[in-house]
C-alpha positions as CSV (number, residue, x, y, z in Angstrom):
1,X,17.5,32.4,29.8
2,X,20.6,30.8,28.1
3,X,23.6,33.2,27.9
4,X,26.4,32.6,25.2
5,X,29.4,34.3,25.1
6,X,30.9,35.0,21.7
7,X,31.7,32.8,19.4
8,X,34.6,32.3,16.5
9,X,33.2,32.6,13.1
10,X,34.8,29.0,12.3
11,X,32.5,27.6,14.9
12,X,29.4,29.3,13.6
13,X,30.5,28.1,10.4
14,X,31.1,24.6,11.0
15,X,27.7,24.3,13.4
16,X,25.9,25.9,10.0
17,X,28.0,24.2,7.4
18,X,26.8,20.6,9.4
19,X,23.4,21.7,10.1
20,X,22.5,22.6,6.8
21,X,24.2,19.0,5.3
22,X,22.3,16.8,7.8
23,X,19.0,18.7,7.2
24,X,19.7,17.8,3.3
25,X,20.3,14.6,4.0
26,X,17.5,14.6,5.8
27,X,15.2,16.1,3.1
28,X,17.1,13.6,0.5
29,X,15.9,10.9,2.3
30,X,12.2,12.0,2.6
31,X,12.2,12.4,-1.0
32,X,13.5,8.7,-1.6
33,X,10.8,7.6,0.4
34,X,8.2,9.2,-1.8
35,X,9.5,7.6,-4.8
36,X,9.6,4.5,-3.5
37,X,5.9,5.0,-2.1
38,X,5.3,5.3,-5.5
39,X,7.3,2.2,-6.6
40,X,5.3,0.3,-4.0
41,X,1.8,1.4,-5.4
42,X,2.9,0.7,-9.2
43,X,4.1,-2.9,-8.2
44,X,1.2,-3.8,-5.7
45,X,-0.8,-2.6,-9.1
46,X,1.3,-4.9,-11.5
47,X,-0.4,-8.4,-10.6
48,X,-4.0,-7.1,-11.9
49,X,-2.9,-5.0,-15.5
50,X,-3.2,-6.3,-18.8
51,X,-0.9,-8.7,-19.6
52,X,1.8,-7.5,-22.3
53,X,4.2,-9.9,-24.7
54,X,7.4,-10.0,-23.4
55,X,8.3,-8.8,-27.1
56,X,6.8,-5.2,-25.6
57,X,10.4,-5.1,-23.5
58,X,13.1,-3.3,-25.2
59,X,16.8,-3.8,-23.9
60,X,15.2,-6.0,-21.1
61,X,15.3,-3.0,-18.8
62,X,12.3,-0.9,-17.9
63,X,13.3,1.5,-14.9
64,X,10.1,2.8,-13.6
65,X,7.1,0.4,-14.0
66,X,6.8,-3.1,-13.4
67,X,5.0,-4.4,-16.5
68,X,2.9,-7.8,-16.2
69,X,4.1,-9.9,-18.9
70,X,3.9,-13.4,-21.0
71,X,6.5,-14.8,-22.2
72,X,7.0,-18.1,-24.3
73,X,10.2,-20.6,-24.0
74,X,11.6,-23.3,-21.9
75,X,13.7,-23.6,-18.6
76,X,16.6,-24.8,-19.0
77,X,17.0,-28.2,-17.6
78,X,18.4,-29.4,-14.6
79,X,19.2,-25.7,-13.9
80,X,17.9,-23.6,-10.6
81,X,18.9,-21.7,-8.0
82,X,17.7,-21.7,-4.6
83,X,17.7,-18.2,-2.3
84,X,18.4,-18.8,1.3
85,X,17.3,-17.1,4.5
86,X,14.2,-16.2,3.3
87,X,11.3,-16.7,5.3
88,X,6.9,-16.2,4.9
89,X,4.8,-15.8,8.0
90,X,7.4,-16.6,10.4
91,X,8.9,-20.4,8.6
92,X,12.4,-20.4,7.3
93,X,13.0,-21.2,3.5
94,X,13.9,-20.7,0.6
95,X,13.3,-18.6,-2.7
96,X,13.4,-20.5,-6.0
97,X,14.7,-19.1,-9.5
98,X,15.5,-20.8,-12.5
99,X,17.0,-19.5,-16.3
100,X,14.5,-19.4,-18.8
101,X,15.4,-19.4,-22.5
102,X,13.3,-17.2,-24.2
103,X,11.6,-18.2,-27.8
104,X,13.8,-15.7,-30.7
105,X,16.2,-14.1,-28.0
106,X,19.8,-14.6,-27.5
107,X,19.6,-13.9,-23.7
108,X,17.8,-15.9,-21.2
109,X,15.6,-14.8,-18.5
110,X,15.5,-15.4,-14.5
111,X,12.1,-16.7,-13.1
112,X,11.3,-16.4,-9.8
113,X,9.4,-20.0,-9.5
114,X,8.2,-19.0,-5.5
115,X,9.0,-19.5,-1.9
116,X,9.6,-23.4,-0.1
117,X,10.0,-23.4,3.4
118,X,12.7,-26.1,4.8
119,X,10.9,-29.4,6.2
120,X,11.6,-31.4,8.7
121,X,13.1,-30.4,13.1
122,X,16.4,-30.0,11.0
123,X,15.1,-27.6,8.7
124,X,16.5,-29.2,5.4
125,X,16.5,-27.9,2.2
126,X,13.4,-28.9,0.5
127,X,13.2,-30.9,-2.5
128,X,12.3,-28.8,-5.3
129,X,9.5,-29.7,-7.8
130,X,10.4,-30.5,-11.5
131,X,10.3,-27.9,-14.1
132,X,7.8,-28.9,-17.1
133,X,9.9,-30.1,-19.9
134,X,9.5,-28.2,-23.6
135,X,7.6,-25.5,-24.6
136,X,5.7,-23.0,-21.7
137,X,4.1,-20.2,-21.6
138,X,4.8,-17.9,-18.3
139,X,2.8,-15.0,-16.7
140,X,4.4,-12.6,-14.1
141,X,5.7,-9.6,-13.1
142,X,9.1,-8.0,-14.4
143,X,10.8,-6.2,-12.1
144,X,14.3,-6.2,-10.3
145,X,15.9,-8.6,-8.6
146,X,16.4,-8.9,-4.9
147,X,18.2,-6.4,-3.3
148,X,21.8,-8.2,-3.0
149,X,22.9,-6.7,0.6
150,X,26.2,-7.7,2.2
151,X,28.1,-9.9,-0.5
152,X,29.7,-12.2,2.0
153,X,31.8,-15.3,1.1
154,X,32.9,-14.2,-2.6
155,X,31.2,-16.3,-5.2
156,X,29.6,-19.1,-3.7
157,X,28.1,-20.3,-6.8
158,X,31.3,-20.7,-8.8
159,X,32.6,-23.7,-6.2
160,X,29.5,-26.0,-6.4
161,X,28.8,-28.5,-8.8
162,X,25.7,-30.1,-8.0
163,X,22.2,-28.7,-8.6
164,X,20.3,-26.6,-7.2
165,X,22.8,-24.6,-6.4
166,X,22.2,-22.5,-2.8
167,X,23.3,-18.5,-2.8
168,X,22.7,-15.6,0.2
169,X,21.6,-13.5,-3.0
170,X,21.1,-12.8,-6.3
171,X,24.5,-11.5,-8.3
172,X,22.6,-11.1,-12.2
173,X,26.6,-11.0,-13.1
174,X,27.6,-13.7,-11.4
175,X,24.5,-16.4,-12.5
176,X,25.2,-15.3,-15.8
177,X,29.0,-16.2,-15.8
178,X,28.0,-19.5,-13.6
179,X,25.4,-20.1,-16.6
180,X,27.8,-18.9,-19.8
181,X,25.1,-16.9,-21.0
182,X,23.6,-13.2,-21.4
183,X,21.1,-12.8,-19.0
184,X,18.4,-9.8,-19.2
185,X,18.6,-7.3,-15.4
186,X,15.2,-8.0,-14.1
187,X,13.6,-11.3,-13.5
188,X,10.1,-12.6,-13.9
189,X,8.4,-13.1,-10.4
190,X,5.9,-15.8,-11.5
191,X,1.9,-14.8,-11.1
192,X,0.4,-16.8,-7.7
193,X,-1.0,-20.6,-8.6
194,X,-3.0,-22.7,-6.3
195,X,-1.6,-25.8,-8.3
196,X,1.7,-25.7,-7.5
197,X,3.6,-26.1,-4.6
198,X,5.4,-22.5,-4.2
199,X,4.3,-19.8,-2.0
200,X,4.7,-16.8,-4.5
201,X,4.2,-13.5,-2.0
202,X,6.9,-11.3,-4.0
203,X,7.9,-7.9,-2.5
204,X,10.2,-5.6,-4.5
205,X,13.5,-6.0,-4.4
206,X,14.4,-2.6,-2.8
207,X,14.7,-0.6,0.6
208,X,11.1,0.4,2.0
209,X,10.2,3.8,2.5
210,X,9.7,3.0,6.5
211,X,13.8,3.0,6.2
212,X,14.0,5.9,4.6
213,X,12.3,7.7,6.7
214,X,14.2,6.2,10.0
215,X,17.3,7.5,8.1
216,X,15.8,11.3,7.9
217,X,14.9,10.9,11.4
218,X,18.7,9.9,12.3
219,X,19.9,12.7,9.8
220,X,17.6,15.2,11.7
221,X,18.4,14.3,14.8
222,X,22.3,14.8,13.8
223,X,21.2,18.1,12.8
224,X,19.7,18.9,15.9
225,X,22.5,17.7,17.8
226,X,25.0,20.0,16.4
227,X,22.5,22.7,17.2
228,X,23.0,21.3,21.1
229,X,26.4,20.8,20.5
230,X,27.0,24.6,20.1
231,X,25.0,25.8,22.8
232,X,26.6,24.0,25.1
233,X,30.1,24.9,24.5
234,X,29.3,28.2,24.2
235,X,26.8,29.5,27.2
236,X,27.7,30.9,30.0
237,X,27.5,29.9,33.7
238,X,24.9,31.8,36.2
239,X,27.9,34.2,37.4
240,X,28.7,34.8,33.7
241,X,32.0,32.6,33.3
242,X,31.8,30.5,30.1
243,X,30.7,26.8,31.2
244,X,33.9,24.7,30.9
């Protein structure tokens, strides 16, 4: 049986004081990984519901669904933006979006066109396919945009000229300024079509609950370890001196 000799009240109080924040933490995370169980049902769900005008979108924003919508307009030409260091079933690539002007609004819209995967030993860029000139009519999902992650380099898009233009992610603020326009804060991830030549696979553009719960796990274990932590400064040896 462990023995421990007495402790100070500001140790007891700092083991509980950390025990009881990591085990919120932990709880915290468990919760977020609910929610975005949820989040993963609604979207897996958004590519078979009714289609809805894009007129049905107040503000742009919709924070809790991922509505399947149609919208009417034209791409902007000459004008697209290409999403590196993506990759589908194991093959490097790229993710394509382009602006979208949208009939009777002052803002304009990100489509997400698909995924191309680099050609070639050398793994060059691909060549991306036209955009259809005029008047289209789009179908897809609205939701929000690729999680940005680290942010590293500054603004790459700001010091190239030519187009498409290559980015690590998706800044809404910073495509907007490169485009001199108002942009709406989701983007339309384009329904799957056999007839073109993108690979559309879309995922939402947040952390997955498997994370989540690898962070309670951590936070638990932190919890645990202050548990350990005590103990062991505080027993006492087989001939009853504390344990150095």
């Amino acid at each position: 049986m462990i023995r421990l000799r007495r402790p100070s009240w500001f140790a007891v109080l700092l083991t509980v004081a950390g025990v009881l924040f990591f085990v919120r933490l932990g709880i915290w995370q468990l919760h977020r990984a609910a929610e975005k169980k949820v989040l993963l049902a609604r979207f897996a769900d958004a590519a078979s519901a009714p289609l809805q005008d894009f007129s049905s979108i107040r503000g742009g924003l919709v924070p809790t669904r991922y509505p399947h919508l149609r919208v009417h307009g034209q791409y902007l030409p000459g004008r697209s933006y290409m999403l590196d260091d993506q990759e589908i079933a194991g093959r490097p690539g790229v993710e394509v979006y382009a602006p979208f002007r949208v009939d009777g609004r002052d803002r304009e819209l990100l489509v997400g066109l698909g995924f191309l995967p680099r050609e070639g030993a050398r793994l060059k860029l691909p060549q991306l396919p036209p955009l259809k000139p005029g008047p289209v009519t789009l179908e897809g999902i609205y939701a929000p945009p690729p999680a940005p992650g680290l942010k590293l380099g500054g603004n790459a898009l700001a010091r190239q000229h030519a187009w498409p233009k290559l980015t690590t992610y998706i800044d809404m603020q910073q495509i907007a300024g490169d485009l001199h326009a108002g942009l709406y804060p989701r983007v339309l991830l384009l329904d799957p079509d056999p007839a073109v030549a993108y690979l559309r696979k879309w995922k939402p553009g947040f952390i997955p609950p498997a994370r989540h719960y690898g962070y309670a796990f951590q936070w638990f274990s932190f919890a645990l370890a202050a548990v350990v932590i005590f103990v062991i400064l505080h027993r006492k040896t087989e001939s009853g001196e504390d344990d150095e």
